[in-house]
N, CA, C and O atoms as CSV, one atom per row, in Angstrom:
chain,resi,resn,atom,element,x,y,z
A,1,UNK,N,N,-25.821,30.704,96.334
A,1,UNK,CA,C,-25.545,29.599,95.423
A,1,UNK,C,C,-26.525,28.456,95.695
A,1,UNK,O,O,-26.704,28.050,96.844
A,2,UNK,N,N,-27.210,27.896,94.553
A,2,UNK,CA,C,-28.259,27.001,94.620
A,2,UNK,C,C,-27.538,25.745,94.404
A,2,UNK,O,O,-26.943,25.509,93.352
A,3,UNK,N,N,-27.604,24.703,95.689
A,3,UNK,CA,C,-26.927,22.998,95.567
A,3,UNK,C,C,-27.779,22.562,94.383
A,3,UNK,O,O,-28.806,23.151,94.045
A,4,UNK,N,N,-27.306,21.542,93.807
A,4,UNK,CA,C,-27.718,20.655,93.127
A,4,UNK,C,C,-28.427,19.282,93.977
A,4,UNK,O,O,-27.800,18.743,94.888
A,5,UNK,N,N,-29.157,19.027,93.752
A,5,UNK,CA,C,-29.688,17.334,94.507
A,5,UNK,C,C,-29.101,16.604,93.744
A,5,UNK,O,O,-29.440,16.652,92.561
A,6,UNK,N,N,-27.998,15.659,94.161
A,6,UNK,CA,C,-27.921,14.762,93.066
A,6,UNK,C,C,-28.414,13.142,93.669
A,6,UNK,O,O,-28.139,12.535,94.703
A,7,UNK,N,N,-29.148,12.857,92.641
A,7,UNK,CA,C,-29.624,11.862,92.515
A,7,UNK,C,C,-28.870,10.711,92.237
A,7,UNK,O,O,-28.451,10.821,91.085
A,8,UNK,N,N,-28.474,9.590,92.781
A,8,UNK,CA,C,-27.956,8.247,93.167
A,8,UNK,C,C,-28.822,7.210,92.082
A,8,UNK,O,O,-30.024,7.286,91.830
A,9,UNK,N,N,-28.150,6.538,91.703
A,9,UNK,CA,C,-28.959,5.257,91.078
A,9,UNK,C,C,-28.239,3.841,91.983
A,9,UNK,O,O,-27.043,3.605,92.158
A,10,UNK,N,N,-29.250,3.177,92.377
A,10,UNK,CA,C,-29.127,1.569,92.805
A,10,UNK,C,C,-29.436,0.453,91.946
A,10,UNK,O,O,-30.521,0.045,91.532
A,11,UNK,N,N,-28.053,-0.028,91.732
A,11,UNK,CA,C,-28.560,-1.248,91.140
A,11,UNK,C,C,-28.223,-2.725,92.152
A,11,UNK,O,O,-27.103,-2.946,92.612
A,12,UNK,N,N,-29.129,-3.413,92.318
A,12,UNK,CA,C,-29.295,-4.572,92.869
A,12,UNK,C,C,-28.767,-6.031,92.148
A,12,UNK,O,O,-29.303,-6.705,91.269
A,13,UNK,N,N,-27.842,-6.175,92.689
A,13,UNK,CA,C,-27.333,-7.501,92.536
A,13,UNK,C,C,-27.790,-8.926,92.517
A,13,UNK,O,O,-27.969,-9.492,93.595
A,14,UNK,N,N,-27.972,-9.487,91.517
A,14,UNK,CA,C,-28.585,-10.902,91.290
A,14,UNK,C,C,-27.551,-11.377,93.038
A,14,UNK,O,O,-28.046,-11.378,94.165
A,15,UNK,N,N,-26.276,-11.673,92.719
A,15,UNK,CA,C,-25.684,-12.151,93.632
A,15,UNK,C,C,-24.894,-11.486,94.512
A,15,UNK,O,O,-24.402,-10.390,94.244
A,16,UNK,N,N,-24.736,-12.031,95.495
A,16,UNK,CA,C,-24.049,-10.965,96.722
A,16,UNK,C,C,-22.392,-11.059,96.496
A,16,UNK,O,O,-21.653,-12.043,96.544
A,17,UNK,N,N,-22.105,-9.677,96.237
A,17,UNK,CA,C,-20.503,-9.462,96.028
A,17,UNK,C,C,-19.949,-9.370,97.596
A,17,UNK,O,O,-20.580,-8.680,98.396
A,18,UNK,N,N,-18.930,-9.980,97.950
A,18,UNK,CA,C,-17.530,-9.540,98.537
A,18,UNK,C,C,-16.443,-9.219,98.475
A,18,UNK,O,O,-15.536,-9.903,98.000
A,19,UNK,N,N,-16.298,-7.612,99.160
A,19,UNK,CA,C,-15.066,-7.424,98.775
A,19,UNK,C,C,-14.150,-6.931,99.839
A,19,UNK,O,O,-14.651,-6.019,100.496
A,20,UNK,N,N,-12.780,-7.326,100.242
A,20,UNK,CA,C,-12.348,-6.953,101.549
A,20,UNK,C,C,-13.075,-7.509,102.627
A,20,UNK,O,O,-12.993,-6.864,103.673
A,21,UNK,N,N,-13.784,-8.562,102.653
A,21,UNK,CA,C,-14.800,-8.987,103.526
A,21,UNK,C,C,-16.183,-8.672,103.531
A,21,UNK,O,O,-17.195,-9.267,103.904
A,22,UNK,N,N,-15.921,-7.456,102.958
A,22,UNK,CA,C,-17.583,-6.673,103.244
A,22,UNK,C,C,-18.362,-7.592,101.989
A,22,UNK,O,O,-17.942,-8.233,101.025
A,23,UNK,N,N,-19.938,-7.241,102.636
A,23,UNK,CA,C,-21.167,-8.012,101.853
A,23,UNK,C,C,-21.753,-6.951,100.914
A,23,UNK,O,O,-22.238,-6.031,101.572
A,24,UNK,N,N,-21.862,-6.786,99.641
A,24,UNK,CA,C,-22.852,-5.837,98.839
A,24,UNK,C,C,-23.958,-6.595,97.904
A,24,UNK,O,O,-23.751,-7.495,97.090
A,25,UNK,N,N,-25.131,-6.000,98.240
A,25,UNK,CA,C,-26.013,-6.382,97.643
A,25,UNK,C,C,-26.785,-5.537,96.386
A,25,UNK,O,O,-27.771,-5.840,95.713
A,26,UNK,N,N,-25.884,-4.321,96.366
A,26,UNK,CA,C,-26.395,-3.491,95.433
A,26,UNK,C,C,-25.284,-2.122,95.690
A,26,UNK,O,O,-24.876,-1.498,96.669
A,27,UNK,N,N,-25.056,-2.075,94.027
A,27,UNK,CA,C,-24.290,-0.605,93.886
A,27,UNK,C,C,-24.901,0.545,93.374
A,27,UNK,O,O,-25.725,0.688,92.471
A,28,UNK,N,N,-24.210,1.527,94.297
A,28,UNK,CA,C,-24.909,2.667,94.082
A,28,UNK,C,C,-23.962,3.648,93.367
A,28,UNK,O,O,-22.746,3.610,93.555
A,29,UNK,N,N,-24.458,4.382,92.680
A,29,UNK,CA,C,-23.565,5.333,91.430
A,29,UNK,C,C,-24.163,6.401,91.683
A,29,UNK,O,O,-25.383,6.506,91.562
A,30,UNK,N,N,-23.383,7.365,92.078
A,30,UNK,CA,C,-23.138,8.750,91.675
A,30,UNK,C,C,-23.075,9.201,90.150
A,30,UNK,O,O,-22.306,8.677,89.344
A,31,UNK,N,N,-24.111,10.398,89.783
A,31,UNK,CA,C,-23.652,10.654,88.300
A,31,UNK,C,C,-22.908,11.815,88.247
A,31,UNK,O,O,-22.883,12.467,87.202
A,32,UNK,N,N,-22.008,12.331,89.692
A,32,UNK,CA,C,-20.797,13.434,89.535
A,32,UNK,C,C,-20.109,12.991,88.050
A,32,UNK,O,O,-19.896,13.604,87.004
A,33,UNK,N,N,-19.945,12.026,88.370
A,33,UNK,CA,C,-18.652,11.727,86.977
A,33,UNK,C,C,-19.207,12.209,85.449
A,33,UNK,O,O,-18.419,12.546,84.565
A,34,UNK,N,N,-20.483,12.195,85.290
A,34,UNK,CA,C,-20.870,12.465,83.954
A,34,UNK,C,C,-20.589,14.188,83.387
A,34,UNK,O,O,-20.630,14.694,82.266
A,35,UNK,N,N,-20.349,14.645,84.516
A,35,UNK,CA,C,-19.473,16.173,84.004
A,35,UNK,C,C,-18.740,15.982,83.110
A,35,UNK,O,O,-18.995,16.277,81.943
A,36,UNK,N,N,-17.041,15.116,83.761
A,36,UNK,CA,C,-16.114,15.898,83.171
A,36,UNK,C,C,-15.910,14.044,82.694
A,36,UNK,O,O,-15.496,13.959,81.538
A,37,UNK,N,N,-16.046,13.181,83.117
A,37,UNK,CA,C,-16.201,11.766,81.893
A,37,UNK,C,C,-16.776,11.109,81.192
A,37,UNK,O,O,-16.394,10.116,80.573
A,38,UNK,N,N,-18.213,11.831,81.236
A,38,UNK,CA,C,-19.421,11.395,80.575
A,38,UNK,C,C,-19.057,11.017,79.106
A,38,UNK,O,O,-19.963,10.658,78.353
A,39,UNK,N,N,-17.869,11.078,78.704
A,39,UNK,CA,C,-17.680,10.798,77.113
A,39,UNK,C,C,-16.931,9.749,77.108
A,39,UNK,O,O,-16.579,9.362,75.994
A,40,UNK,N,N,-16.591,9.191,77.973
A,40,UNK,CA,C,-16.039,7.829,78.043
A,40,UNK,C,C,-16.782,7.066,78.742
A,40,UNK,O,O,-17.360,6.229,78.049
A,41,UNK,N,N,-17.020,7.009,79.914
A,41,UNK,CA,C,-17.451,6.164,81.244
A,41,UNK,C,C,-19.320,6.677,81.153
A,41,UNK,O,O,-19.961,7.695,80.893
A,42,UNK,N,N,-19.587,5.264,81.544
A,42,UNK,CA,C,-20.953,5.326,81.974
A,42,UNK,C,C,-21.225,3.881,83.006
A,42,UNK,O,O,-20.482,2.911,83.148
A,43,UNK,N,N,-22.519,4.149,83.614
A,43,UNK,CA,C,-23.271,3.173,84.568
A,43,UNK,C,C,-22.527,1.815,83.900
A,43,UNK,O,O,-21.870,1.238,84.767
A,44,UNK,N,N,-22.470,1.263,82.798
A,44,UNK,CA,C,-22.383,0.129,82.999
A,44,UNK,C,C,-21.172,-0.096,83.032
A,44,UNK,O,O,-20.949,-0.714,84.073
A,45,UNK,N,N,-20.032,0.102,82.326
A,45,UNK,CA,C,-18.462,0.174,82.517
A,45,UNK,C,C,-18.230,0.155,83.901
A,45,UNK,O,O,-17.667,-0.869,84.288
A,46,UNK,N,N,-18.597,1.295,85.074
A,46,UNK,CA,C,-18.577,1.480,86.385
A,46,UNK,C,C,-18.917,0.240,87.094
A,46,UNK,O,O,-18.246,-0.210,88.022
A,47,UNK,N,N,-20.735,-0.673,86.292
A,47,UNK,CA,C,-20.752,-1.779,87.202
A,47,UNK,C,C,-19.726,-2.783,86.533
A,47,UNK,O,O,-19.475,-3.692,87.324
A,48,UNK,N,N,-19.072,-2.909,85.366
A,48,UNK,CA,C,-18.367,-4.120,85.194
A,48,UNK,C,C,-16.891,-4.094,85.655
A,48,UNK,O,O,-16.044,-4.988,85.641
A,49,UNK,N,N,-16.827,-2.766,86.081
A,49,UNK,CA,C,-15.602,-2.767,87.237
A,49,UNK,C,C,-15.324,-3.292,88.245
A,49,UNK,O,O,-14.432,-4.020,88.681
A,50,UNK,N,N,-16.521,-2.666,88.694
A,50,UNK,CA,C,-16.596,-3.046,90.252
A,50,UNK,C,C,-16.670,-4.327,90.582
A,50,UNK,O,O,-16.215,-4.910,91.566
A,51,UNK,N,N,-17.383,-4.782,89.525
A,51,UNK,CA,C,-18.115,-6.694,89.966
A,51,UNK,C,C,-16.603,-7.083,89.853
A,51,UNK,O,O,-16.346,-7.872,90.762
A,52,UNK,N,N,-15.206,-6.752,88.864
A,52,UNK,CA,C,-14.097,-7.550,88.948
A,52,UNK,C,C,-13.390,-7.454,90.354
A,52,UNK,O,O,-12.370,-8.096,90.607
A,53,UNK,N,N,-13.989,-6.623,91.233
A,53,UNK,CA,C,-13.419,-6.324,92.982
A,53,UNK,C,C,-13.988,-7.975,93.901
A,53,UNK,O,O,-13.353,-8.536,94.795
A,54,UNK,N,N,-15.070,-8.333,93.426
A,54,UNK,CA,C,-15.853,-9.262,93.907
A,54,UNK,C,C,-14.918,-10.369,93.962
A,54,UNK,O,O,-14.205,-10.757,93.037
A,55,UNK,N,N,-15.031,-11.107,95.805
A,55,UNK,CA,C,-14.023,-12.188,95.938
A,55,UNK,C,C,-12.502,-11.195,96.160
A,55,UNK,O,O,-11.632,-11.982,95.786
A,56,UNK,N,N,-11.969,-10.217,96.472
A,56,UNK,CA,C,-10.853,-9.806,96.684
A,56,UNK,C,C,-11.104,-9.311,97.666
A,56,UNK,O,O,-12.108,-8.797,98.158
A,57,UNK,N,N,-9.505,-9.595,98.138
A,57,UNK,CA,C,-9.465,-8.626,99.802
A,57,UNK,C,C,-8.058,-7.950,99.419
A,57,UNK,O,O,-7.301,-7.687,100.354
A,58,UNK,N,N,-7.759,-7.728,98.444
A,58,UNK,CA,C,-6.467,-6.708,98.580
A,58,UNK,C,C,-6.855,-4.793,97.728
A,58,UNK,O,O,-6.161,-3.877,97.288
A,59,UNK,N,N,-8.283,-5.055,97.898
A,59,UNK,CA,C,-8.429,-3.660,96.990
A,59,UNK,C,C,-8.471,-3.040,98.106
A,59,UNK,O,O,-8.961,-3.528,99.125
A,60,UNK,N,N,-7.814,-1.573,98.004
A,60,UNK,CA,C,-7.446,-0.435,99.241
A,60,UNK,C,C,-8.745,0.651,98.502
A,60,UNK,O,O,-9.070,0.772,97.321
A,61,UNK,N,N,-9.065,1.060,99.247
A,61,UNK,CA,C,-10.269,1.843,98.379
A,61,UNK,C,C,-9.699,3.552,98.895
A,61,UNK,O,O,-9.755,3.989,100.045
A,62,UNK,N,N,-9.185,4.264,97.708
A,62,UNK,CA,C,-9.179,5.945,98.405
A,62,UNK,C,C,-10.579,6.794,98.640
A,62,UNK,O,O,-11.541,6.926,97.883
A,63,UNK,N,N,-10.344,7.317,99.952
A,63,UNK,CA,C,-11.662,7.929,100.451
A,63,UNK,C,C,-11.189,9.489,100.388
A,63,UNK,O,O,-9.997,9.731,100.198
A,64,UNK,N,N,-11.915,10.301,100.513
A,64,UNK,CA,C,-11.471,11.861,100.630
A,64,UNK,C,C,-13.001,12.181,100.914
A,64,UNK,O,O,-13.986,12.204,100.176
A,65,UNK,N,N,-12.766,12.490,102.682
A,65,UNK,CA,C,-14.089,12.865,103.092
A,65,UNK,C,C,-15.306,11.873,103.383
A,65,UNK,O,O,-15.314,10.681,103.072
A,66,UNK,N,N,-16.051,12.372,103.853
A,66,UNK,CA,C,-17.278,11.307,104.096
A,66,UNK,C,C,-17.890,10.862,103.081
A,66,UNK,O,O,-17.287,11.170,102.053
A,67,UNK,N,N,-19.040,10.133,102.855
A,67,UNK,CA,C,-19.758,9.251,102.101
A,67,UNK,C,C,-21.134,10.078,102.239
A,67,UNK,O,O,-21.436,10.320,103.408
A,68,UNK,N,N,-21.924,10.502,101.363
A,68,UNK,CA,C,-22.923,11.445,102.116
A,68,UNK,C,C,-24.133,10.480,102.913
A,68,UNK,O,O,-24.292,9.275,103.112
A,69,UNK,N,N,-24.850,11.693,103.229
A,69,UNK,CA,C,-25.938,10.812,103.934
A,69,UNK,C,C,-26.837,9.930,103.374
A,69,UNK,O,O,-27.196,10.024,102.200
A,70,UNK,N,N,-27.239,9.048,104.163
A,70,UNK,CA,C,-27.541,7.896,103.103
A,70,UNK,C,C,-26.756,7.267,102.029
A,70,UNK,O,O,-27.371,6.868,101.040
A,71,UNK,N,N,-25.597,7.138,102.086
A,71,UNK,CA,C,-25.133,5.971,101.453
A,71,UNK,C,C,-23.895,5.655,102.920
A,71,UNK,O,O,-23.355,6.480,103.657
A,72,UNK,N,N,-23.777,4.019,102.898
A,72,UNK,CA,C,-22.812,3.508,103.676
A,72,UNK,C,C,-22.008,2.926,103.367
A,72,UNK,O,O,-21.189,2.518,104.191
């Protein structure tokens, strides 16, 4: 069975988000999702989500498994 590489997009933040304490200066997107939601959801919906996390410390984030290499 041949992996797929999947390729990450970074987008860089005019301003530095906090969330839960932590500092982000740029989000990074996975395009797993464009499989099976690509008909609803895209890159920018995803970033105007996320930026509403910015300034909160009560978002619990679900993890399942590691984060791959190279991203932290």
């Amino acid at each position: 069975m041949i992996k797929k590489k999947i390729v990450y997009r970074f987008y860089p933040l005019k301003k530095r988000m906090v969330i839960n304490s932590l500092e982000f200066n740029e989000i990074v997107i996975s395009p797993h999702y464009e499989e099976k939601h690509g008909s609803y959801m895209n890159d920018e919906k995803i970033l105007e989500i996320t930026k509403q996390l910015d300034k909160r410390d009560d978002f619990i984030p679900h993890r399942q498994g590691k984060l791959p290499s190279g991203v932290e």
